[in-house]
C-alpha positions as CSV (number, residue, x, y, z in Angstrom):
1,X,70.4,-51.0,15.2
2,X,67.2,-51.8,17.2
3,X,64.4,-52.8,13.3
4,X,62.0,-51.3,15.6
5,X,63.0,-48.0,16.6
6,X,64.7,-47.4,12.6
7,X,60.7,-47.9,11.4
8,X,59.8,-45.7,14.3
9,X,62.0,-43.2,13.0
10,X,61.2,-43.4,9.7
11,X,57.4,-43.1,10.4
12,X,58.3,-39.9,11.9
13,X,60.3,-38.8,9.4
14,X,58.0,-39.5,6.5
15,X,55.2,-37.9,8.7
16,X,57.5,-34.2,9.1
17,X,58.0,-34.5,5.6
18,X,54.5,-34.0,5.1
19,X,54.1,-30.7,7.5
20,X,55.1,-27.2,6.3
21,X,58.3,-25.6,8.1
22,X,56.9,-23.1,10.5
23,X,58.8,-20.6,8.7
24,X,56.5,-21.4,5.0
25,X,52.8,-20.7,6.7
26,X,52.3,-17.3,5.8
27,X,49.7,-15.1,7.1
28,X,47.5,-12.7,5.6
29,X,48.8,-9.3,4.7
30,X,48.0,-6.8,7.0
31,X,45.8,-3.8,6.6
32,X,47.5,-0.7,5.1
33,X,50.6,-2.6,3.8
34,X,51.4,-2.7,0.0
35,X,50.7,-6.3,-0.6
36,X,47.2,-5.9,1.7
37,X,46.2,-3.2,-0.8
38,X,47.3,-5.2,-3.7
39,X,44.9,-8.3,-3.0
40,X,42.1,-5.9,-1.7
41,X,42.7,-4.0,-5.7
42,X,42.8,-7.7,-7.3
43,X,40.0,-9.0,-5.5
44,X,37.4,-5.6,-6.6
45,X,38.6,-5.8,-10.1
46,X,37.6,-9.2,-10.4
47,X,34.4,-8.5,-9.1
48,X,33.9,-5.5,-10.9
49,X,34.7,-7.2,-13.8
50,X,31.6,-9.7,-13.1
51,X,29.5,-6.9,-12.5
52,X,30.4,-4.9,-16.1
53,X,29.5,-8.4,-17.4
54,X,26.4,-7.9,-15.6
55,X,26.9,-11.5,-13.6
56,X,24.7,-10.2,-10.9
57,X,24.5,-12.9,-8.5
58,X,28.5,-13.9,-8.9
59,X,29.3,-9.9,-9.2
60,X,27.5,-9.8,-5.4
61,X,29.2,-13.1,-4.2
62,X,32.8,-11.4,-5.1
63,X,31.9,-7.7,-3.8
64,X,30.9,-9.4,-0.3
65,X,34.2,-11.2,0.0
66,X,36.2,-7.7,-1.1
67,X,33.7,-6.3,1.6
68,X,34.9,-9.3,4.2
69,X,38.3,-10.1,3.6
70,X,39.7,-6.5,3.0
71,X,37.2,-4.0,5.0
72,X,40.2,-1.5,6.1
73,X,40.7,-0.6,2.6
74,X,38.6,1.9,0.4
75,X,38.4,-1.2,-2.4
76,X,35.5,-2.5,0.8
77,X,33.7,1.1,0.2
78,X,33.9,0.8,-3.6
79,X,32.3,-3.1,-3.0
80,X,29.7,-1.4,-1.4
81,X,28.5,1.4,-3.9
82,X,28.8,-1.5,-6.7
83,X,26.8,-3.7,-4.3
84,X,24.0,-1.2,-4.2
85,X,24.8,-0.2,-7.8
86,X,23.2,-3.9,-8.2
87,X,20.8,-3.6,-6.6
88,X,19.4,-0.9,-8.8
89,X,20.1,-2.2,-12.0
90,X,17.5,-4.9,-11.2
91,X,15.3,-1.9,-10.8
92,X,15.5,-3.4,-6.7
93,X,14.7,0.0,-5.9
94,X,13.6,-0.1,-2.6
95,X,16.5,-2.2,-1.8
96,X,18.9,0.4,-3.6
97,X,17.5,3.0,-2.2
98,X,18.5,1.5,1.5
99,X,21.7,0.4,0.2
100,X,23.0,4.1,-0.6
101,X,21.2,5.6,2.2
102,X,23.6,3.2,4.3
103,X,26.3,4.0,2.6
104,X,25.7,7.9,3.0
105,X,25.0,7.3,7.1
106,X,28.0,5.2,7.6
107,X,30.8,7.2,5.6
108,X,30.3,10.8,5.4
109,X,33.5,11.6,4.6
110,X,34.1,9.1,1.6
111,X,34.7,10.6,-1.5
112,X,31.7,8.4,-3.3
113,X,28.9,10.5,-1.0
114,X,28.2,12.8,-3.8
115,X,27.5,9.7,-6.1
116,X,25.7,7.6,-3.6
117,X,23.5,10.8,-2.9
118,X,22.9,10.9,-6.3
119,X,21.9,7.8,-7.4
120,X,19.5,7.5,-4.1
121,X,17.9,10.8,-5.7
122,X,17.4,8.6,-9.1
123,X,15.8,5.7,-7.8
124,X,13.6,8.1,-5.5
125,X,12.5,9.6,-8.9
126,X,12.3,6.3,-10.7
127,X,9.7,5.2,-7.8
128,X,7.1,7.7,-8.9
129,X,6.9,6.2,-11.9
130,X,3.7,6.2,-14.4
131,X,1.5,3.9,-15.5
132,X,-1.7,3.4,-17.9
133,X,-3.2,1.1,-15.2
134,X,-2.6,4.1,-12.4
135,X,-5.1,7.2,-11.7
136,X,-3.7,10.7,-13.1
137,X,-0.5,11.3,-11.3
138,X,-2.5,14.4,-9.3
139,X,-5.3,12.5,-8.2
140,X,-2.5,9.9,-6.5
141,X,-0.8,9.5,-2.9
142,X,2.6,11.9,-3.4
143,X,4.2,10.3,-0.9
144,X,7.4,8.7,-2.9
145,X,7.6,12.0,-4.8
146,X,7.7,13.9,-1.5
147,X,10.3,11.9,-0.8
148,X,12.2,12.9,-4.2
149,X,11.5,15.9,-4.1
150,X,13.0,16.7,-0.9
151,X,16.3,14.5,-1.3
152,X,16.5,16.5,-5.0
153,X,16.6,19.5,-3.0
154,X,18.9,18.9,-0.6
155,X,21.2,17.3,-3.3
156,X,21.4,21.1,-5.2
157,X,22.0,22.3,-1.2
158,X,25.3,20.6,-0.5
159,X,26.6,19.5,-4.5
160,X,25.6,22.6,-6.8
161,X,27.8,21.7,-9.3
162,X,28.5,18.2,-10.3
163,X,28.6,16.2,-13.7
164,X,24.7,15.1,-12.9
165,X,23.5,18.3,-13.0
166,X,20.9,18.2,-16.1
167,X,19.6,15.1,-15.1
168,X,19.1,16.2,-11.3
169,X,17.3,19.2,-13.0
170,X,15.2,17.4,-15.0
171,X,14.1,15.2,-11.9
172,X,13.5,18.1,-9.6
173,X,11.8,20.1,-12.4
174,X,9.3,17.4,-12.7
175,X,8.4,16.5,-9.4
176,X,8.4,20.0,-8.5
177,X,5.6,20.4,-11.0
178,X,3.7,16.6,-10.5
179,X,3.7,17.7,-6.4
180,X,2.2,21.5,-7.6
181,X,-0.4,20.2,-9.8
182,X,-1.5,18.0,-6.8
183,X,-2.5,20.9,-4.9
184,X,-4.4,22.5,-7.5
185,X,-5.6,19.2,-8.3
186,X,-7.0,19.5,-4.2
187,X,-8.0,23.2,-4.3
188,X,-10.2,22.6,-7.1
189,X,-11.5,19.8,-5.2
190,X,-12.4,22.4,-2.1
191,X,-13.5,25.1,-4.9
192,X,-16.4,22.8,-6.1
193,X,-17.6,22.4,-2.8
194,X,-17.2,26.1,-2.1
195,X,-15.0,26.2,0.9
196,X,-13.3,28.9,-0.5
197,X,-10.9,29.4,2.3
198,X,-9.4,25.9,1.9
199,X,-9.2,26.9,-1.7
200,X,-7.1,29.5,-0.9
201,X,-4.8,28.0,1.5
202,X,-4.1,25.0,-1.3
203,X,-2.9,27.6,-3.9
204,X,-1.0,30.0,-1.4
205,X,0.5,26.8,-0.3
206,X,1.6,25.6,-3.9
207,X,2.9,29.0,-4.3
208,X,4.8,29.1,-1.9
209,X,5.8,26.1,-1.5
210,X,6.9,24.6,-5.1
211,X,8.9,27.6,-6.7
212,X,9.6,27.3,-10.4
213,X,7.1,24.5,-10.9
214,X,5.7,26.2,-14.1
215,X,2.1,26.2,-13.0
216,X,2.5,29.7,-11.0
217,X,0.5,31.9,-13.5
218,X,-2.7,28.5,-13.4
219,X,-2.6,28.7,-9.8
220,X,-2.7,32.1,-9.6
221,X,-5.6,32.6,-11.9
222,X,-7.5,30.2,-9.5
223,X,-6.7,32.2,-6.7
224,X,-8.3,35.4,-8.2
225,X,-11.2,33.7,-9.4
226,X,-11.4,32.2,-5.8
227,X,-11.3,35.6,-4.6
228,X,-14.0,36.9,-6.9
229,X,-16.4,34.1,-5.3
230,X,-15.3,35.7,-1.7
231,X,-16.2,39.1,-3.1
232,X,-12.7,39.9,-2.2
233,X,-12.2,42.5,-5.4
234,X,-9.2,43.8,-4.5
235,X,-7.5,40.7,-4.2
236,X,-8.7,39.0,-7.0
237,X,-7.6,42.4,-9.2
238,X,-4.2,42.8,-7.9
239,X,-4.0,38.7,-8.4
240,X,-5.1,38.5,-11.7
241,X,-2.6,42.4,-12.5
242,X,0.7,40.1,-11.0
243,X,-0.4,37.6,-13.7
244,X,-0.3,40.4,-16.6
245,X,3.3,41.6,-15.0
246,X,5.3,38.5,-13.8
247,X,3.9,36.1,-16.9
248,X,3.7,37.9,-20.1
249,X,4.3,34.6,-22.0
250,X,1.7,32.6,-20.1
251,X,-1.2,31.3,-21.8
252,X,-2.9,32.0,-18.5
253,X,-2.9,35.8,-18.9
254,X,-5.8,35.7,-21.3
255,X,-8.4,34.3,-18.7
256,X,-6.8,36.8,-16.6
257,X,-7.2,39.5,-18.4
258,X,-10.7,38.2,-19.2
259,X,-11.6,38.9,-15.2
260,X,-9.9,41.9,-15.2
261,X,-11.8,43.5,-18.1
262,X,-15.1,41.9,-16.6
263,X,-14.5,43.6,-13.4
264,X,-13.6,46.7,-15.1
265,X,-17.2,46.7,-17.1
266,X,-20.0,49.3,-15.7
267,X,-22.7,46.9,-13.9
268,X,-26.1,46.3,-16.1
């Protein structure tokens, strides 16, 4: 045999040794078999597993490749709750907020709305925050807890009952009442200046407005004694009368029934 063409064929055979059969190269699983599902379920509970260890920045690595590699599968919507989840646990709230606010837009149907609603609401609330360094909360912009306020509400509208209940009625309760004492914060503002009408329209506007905020029967006081300075009698006695019948309890009954019986007294 020709010593030339056996190392020729030797070379070549050395060299197909060292390629996989056509028949070993196997592809990625496709969406919505078993195996597919399998990987997609491995791959989240490895990155959920950094996240509960609180690895942050390898918890977000993993979560991106779950939502990457396996997008067809609900593991990728789960990747994306827990990627926003991160978000706000480094009190990223902005960034949180615009996480789950995506999520909500993009997947209405998903059974993790309700929680992404949810947890939008909370870092709405945690934005109005408090501080020493800050101005009394009624003398400040309401703008973020406008915006709580209104996502609170619609989050009673469409889940009335869920496990968060207490906690979404302890957030609505108080900036229900932080956005009320604003306004009288601003009709006392008008009242000093006497412009009696904006006055008015400030507490009417509270009233109306910010049900069960617990500062009706204040409001209303200011109302009557608004109405006094108008020399609007009636108003001011049936005002300060709703006070005596719709807020027995209230502290705010005594000035109330202070005008009353100083309306009531025979002119000197």
């Amino acid at each position: 045999m020709d010593l030339s063409r056996l190392f020729r064929n030797c070379l070549v055979a050395v060299v197909l040794a060292g390629v996989p059969a056509c028949a070993e190269h196997k592809p990625p699983p496709a969406p919505g078999t078993l195996e597919y599902t399998e990987n997609a379920r491995a791959a989240y509970q490895k990155a959920l597993e950094a996240y509960l260890n609180h690895d942050w920045e390898g918890a977000t690595a993993l979560f991106e490749e779950v939502k990457r590699d396996y997008a067809q599968s609900h593991y990728a919507r789960l990747a994306e709750l827990r990627l926003a989840d991160i978000d706000f646990e480094q009190e990223k709230l902005p960034e949180a907020i615009a996480a789950y606010k995506g999520f909500i837009q993009a997947h209405r149907h998903d059974p993790g709305m309700a929680y992404a609603s949810y947890r939008m609401c909370k870092a709405l609330f945690l934005q109005v925050g408090d501080s020493l360094l800050l101005p009394p909360q009624e003398e400040r912009d309401q703008g973020a807890a406008l915006d709580a306020w209104k996502e609170l509400r619609r989050f009673k509208r469409e889940y009335p009952e869920t496990k968060w209940d207490a906690d979404v009625k302890y957030m609505l309760e108080s900036v229900t009442g932080r956005l009320a004492r604003h306004e009288l914060y601003v009709a006392r503002f008008y009242l000093a200046r006497d412009n009696f009408g904006a006055t008015v329209a400030r507490v009417q506007y509270m009233l109306g407005t910010y049900e069960n905020s617990g500062l009706e029967p204040e409001g209303m006081v200011l109302l009557g004694e608004t109405y006094l300075k108008m020399k609007k009698r009636d108003e001011a006695k049936a005002t300060f009368e709703r006070i005596l019948a719709m807020y027995p309890a209230s502290p705010f009954t005594v000035p109330a029934r202070s005008f009353l019986n100083q309306m009531q007294a025979p002119a000197r």
